[in-house]
MIGU-17181 format. One record per residue (C-alpha): x negated, y negated, z; residue in one letter; residue number from 0. Coordinates in pm, whole numbers. Each point is the difference from the previous one (the first is absolute). Layout:
<sites>
[site [X Y Z] 'A' NUM],
...
</sites>
This chain:
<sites>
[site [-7081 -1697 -11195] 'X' 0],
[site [-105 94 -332] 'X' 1],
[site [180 268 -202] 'X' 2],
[site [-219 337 -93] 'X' 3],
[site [-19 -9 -354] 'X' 4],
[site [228 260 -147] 'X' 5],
[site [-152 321 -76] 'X' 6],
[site [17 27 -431] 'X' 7],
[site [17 328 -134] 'X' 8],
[site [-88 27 -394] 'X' 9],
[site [5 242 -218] 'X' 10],
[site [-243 77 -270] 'X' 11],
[site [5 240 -284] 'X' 12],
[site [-253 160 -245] 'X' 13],
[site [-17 -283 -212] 'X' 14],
[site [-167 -177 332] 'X' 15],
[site [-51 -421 3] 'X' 16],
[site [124 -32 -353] 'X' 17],
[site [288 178 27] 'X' 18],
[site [115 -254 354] 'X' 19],
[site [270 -244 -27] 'X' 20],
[site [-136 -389 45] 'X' 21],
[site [141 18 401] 'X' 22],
[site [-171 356 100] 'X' 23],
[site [-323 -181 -125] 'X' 24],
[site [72 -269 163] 'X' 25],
[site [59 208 310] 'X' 26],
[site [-296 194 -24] 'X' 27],
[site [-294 -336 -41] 'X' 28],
[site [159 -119 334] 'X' 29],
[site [-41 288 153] 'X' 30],
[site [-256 10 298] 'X' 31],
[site [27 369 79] 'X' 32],
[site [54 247 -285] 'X' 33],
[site [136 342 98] 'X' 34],
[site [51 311 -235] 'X' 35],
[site [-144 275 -156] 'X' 36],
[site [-359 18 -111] 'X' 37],
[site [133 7 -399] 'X' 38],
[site [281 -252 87] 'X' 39],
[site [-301 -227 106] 'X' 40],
[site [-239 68 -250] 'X' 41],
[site [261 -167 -285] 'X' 42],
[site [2 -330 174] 'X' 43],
[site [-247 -263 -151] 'X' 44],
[site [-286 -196 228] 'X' 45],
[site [241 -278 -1] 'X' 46],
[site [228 163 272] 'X' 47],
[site [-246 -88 225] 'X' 48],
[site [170 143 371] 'X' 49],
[site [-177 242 215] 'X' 50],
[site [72 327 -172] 'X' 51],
[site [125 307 194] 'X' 52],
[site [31 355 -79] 'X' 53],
[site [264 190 180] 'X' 54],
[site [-96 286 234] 'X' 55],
[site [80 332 7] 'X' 56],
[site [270 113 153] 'X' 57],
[site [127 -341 -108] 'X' 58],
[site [346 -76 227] 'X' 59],
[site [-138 50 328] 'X' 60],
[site [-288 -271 -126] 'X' 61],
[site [312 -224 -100] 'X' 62],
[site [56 -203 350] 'X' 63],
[site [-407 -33 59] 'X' 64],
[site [-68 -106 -321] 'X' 65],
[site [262 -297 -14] 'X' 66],
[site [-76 -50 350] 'X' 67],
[site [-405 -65 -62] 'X' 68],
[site [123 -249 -277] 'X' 69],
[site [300 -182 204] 'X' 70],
[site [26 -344 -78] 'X' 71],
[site [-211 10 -335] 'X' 72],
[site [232 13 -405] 'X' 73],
[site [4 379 -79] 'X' 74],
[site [87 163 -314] 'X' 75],
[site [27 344 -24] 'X' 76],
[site [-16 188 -358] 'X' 77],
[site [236 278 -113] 'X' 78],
[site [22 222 -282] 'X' 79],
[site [316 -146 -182] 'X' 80],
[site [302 -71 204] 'X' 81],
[site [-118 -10 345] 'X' 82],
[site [344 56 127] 'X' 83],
[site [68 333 -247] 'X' 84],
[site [-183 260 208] 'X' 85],
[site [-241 -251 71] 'X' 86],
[site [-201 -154 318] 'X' 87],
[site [269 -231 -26] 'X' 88],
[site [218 179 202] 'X' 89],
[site [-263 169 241] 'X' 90],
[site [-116 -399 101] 'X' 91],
[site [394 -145 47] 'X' 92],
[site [32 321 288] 'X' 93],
[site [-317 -63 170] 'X' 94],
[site [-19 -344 -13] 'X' 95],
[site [353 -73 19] 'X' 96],
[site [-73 -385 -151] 'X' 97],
[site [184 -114 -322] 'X' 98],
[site [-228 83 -318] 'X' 99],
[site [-96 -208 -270] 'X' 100],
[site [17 249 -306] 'X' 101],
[site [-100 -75 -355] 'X' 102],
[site [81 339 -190] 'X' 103],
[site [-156 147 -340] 'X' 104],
[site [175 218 -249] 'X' 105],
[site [14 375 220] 'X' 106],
[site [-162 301 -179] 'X' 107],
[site [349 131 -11] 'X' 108],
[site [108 -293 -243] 'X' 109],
[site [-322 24 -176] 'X' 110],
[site [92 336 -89] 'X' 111],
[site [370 -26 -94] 'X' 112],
[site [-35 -276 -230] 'X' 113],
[site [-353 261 -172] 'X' 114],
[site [223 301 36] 'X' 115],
[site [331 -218 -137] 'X' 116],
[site [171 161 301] 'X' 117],
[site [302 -241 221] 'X' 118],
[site [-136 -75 330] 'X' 119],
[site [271 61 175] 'X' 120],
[site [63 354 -160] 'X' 121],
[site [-367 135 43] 'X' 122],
[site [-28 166 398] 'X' 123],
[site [-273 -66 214] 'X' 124],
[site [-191 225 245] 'X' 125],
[site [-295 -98 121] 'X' 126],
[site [-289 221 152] 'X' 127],
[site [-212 -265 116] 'X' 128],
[site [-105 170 344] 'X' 129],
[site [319 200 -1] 'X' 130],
[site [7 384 -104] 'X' 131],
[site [20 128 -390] 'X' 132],
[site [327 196 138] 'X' 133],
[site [170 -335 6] 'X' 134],
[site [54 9 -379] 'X' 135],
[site [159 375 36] 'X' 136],
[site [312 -196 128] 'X' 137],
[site [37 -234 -369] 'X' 138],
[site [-48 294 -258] 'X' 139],
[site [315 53 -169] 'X' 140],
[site [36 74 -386] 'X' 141],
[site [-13 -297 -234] 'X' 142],
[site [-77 -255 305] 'X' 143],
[site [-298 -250 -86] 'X' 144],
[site [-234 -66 334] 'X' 145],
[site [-270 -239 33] 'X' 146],
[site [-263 147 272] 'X' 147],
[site [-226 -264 155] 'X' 148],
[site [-333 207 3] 'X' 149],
[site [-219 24 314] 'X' 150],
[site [-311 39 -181] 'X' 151],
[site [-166 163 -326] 'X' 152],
[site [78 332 120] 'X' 153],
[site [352 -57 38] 'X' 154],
[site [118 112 -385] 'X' 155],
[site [-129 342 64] 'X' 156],
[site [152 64 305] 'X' 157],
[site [350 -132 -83] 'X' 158],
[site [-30 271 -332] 'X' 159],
[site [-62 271 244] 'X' 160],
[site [326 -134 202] 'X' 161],
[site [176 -14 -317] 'X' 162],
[site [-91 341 -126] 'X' 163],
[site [93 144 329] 'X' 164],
[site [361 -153 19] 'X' 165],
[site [60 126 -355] 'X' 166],
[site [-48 -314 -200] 'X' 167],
[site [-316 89 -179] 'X' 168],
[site [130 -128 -333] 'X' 169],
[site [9 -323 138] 'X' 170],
[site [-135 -261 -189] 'X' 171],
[site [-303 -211 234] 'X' 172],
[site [-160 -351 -141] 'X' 173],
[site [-232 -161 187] 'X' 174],
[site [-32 -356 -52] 'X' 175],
[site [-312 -146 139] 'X' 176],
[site [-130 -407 99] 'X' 177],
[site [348 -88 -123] 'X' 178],
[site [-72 -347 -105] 'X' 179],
[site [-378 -33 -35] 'X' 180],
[site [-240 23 -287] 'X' 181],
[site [-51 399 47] 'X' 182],
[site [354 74 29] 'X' 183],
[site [93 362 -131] 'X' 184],
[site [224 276 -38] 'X' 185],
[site [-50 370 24] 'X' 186],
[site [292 284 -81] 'X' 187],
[site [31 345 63] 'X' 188],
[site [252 221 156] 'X' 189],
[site [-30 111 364] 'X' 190],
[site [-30 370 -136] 'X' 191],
[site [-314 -104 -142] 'X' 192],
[site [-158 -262 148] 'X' 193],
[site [-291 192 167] 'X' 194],
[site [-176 -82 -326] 'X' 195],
[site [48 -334 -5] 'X' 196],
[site [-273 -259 138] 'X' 197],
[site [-31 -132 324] 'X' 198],
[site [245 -352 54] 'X' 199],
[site [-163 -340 31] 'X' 200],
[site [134 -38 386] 'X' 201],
[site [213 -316 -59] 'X' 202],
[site [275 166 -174] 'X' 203],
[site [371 109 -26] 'X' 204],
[site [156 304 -107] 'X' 205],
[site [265 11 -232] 'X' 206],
[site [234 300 8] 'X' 207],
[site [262 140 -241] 'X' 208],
[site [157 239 239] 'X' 209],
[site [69 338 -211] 'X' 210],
[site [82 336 187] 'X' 211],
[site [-60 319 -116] 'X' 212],
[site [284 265 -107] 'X' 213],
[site [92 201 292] 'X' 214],
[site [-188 -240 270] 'X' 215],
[site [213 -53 279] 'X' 216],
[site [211 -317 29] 'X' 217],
[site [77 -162 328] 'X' 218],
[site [262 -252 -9] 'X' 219],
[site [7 -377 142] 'X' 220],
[site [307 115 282] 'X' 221],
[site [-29 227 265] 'X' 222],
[site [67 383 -24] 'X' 223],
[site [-358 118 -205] 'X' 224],
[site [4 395 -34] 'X' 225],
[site [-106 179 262] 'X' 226],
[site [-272 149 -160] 'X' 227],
[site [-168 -365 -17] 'X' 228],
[site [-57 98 333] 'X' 229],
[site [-259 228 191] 'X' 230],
[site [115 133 247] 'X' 231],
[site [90 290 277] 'X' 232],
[site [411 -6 6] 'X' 233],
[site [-19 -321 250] 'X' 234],
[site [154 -212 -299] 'X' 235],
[site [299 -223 4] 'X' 236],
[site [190 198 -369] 'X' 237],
[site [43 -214 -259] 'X' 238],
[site [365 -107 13] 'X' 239],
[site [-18 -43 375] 'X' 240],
[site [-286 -203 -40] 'X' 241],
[site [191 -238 -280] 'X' 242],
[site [300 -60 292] 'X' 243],
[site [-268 -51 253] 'X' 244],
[site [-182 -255 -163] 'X' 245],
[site [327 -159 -141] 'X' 246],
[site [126 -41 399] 'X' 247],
[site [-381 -132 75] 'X' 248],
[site [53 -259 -234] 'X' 249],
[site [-373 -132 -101] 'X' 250],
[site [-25 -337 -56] 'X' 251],
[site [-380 -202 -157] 'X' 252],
[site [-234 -16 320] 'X' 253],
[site [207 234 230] 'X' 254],
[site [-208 196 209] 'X' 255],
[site [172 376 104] 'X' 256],
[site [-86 214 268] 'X' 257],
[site [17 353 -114] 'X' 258],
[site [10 215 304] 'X' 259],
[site [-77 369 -45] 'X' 260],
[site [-171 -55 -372] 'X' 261],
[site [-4 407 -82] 'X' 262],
[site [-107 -74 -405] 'X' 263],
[site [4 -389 74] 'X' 264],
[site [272 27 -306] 'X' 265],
[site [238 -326 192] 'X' 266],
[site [-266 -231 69] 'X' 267],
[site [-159 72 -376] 'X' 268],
[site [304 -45 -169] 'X' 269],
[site [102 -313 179] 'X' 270],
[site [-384 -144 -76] 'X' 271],
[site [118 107 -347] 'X' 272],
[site [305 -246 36] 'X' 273],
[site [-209 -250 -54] 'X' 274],
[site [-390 -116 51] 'X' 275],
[site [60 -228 281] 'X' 276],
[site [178 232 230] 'X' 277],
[site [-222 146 285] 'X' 278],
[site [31 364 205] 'X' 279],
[site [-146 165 251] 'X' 280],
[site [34 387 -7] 'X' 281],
[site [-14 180 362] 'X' 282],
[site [-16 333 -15] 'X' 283],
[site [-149 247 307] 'X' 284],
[site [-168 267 -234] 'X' 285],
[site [-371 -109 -129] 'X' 286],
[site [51 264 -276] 'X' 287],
[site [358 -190 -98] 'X' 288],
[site [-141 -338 74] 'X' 289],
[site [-324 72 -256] 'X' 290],
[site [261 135 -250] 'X' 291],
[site [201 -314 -2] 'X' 292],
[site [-302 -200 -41] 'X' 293],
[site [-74 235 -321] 'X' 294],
[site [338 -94 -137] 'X' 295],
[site [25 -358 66] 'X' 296],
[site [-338 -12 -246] 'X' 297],
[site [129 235 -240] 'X' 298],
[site [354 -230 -45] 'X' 299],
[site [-160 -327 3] 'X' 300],
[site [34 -110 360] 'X' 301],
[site [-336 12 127] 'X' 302],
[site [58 -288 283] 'X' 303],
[site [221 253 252] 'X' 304],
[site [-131 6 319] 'X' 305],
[site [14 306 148] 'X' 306],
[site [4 51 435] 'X' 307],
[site [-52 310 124] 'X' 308],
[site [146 100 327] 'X' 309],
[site [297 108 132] 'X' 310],
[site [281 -280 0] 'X' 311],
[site [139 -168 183] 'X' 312],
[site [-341 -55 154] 'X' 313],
[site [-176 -46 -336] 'X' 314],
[site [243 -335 -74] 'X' 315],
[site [-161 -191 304] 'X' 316],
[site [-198 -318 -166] 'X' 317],
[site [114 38 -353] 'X' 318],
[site [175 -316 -192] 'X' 319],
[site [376 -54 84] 'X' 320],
[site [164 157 -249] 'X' 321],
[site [333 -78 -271] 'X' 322],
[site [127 348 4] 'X' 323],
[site [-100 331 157] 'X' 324],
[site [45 337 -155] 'X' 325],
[site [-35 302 270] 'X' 326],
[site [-8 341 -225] 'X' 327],
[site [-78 229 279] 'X' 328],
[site [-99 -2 390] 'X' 329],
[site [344 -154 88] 'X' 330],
[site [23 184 262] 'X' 331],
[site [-353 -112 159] 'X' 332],
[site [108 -191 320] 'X' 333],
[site [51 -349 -34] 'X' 334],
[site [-4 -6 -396] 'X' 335],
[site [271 -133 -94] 'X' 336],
[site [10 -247 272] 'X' 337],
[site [-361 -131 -72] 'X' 338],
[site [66 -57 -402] 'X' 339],
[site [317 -188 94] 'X' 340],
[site [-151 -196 255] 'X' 341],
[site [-263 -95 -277] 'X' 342],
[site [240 -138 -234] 'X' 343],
[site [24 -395 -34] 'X' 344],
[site [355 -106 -38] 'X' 345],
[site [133 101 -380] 'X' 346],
[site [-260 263 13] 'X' 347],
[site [127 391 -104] 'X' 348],
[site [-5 319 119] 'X' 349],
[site [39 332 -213] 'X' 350],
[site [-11 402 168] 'X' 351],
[site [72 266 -174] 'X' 352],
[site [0 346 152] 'X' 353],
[site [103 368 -73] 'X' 354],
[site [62 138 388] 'X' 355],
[site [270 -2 187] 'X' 356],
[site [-159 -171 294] 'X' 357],
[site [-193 -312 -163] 'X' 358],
[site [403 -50 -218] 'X' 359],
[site [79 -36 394] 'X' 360],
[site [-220 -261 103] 'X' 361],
[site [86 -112 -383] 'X' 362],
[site [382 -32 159] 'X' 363],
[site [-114 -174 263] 'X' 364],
[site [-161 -293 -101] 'X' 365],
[site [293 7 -264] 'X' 366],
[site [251 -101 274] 'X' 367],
[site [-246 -233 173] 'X' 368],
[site [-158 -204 -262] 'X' 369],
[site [255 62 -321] 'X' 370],
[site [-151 15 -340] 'X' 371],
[site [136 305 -235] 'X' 372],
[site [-36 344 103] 'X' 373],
[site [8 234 -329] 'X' 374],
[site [-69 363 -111] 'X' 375],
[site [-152 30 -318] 'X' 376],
[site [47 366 -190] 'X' 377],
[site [-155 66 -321] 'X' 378],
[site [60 360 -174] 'X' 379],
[site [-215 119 -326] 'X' 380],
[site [113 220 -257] 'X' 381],
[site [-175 327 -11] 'X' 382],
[site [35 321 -189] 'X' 383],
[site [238 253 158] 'X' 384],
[site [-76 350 -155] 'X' 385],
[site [118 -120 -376] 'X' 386],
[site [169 -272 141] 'X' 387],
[site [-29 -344 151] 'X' 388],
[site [106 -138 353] 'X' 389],
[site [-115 -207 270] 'X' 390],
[site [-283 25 270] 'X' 391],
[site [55 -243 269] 'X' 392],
[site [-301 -204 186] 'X' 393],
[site [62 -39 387] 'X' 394],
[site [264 -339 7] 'X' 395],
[site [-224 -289 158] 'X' 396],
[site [168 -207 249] 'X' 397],
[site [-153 -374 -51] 'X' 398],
[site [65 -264 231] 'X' 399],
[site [-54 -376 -97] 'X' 400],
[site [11 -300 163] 'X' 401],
[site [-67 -418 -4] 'X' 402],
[site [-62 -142 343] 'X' 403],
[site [176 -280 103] 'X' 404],
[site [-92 -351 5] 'X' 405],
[site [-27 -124 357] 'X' 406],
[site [-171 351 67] 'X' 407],
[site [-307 7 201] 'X' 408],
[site [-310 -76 -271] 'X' 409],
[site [-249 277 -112] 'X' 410],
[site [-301 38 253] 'X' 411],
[site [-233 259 52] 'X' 412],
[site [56 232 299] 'X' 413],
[site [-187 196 232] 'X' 414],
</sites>
């Protein structure tokens, strides 16, 4: 039997045919379907003579149809720069699950750098290419220099108003359009004042010299942001407690955390926060709560939380197994406990805290039968004492923690 031809993915900048390496061109004339954009294939000349293709709209569900009306003919598929950086690249190796043949072009990010003079590997990226604005809330820290790949011409004036918001109006914002091609241009302002400025050409990047204003808030990179970062109605895990807790939950890059009894959502944000490939799914009974933790996982740069809401342990049936579980309240809910340990793969970990006297029992309990650490955490703040200063203690929170076993029964969902 004949091998399908391999399915070539190759990217194209700005600069279009010209601007192609001799074996993209190459590629491209021997082609029989062409797939891509409707500007992607508008710069190829008449002598890439395939069948030329537009993608559809919503384009991955087309993906398997598309390939599949084609099967068995050469198909090239254009990109915008490297397919595989944020590319169709990736979005064709998981649907099609075949090896790719992948002839990259300089990215707009390395288009930019070498304009802006800036090291590759110091400038961040966030992308908002069908993904929230919010995402970028998460990379704005004082001095830092992001690159933001833009979903559209409009996208300059919203990420000023995000900016402005978040107390970085200063912020210095250059937008560097058709990187590479013949109208390739730069415009500068400051996110304070870019309301004024023109509308962007829509194939662009934005340029950011992160500067905060005096007095703006500053949320570090490790757990334990103020409180007041927070909204909320007294269901929050306090500051220091929530430091320990995350320190015993132990996020890890693509983790995925259960956080049972959300209140403010203020675990499952801050271990998003840990970094941007960890998952979470906040539970929390209250609609009030669970709208308020959706509030502050856009305000602190998390926007992806999901957020169930329902009563737990019922709410947990169906969701994804999960690396660690957090329960912050409803321990004493019937079958809690139970049901988030039972969910747990092997290595998988389990934090409670609690306050009462009756969840530090069941606390106790699963102490003696599973192990872990069982701990009481007390924290005491200075406050003023007529014209003196002494100590107001918070209620002591008992936190249990725990790693189950290999050999344990794996996480499944439960009924």
């Amino acid at each position: 039997m004949t091998p399908a031809p391999p399915l070539s993915v190759v990217g194209i900048g700005a600069d279009g045919w010209d601007g192609l390496p001799a074996a993209s061109q190459r590629v491209l004339r021997a082609a029989e379907v062409l797939i891509g954009g409707a500007r992607q294939l508008a710069l190829l000349p008449a002598e890439c003579a395939g069948e030329r293709v537009p993608w559809p709209s919503p384009l991955r569900p087309a993906v398997p149809g598309l390939l599949a009306a084609h099967a068995g003919r050469r198909i090239a598929v254009l990109a915008s720069g490297d397919p595989m950086f944020y590319g169709i690249g990736r979005t064709l190796g998981e649907v099609t699950g075949a090896p790719l043949e992948v002839l990259p072009h300089p990215s707009s990010v390395s288009y930019a750098c070498a304009r802006l003079g800036w090291p590759v590997e110091e400038a961040e990226v966030v992308t908002l290419v069908g993904r929230p604005a919010e995402n970028l809330a998460g990379a704005l820290y004082d001095g830092r220099r992001l690159l933001v790949l833009s979903a559209g011409a409009g996208t300059p004036s919203q990420v000023a108003g995000l900016l402005r918001d978040h107390g970085f109006g200063p912020t210095r914002m250059r937008i560097l359009e058709q990187l590479g091609g013949d109208r390739e241009r730069v415009a500068e302002g400051t996110a304070a004042t870019w309301d004024r400025m023109p509308e962007a050409d829509p194939l662009h990047v934005i340029a950011l010299d992160c500067v905060r204003e005096p007095g703006a808030r500053r949320l570090a990179l490790v757990p334990g942001l103020p409180d007041d970062a927070y909204e909320h109605d007294g269901q929050l895990t306090k500051r220091h407690v929530r430091a320990a807790t995350l320190a015993a939950l132990g996020p890890a890059p693509g983790e995925l955390l259960w956080d049972v009894g959300g209140g403010s959502g203020s675990i499952a944000i801050e271990w998003l926060r840990a970094h941007r490939s960890c998952r979470a799914v906040s539970v929390e009974r209250d609609a009030v709560r669970a709208e308020r933790i959706g509030r502050n996982a856009h305000s602190l740069g998390v926007p992806g939380l999901r957020v169930v809401t329902g009563p737990a342990p019922d709410a947990l049936e169906g969701l994804p197994t999960p690396d660690a579980v957090f329960i912050g309240g409803g321990l004493t809910a019937p079958g809690l406990l139970d049901a988030c340990w039972a969910a747990l793969p092997p290595g998988g970990r389990i934090v409670a805290n609690t306050v009462t006297l009756e969840s530090e029992a069941l606390l106790a309990d699963r102490y003696r039968r599973h192990g872990g650490e069982l701990v009481r955490l007390a924290v005491a703040h200075a406050v003023p004492v007529g014209g003196f200063t002494g100590w107001r203690q918070a209620m002591p929170v008992t936190q249990w923690a725990a790693v189950k076993p290999a050999g344990s029964e794996a996480g499944r969902c439960f009924t």
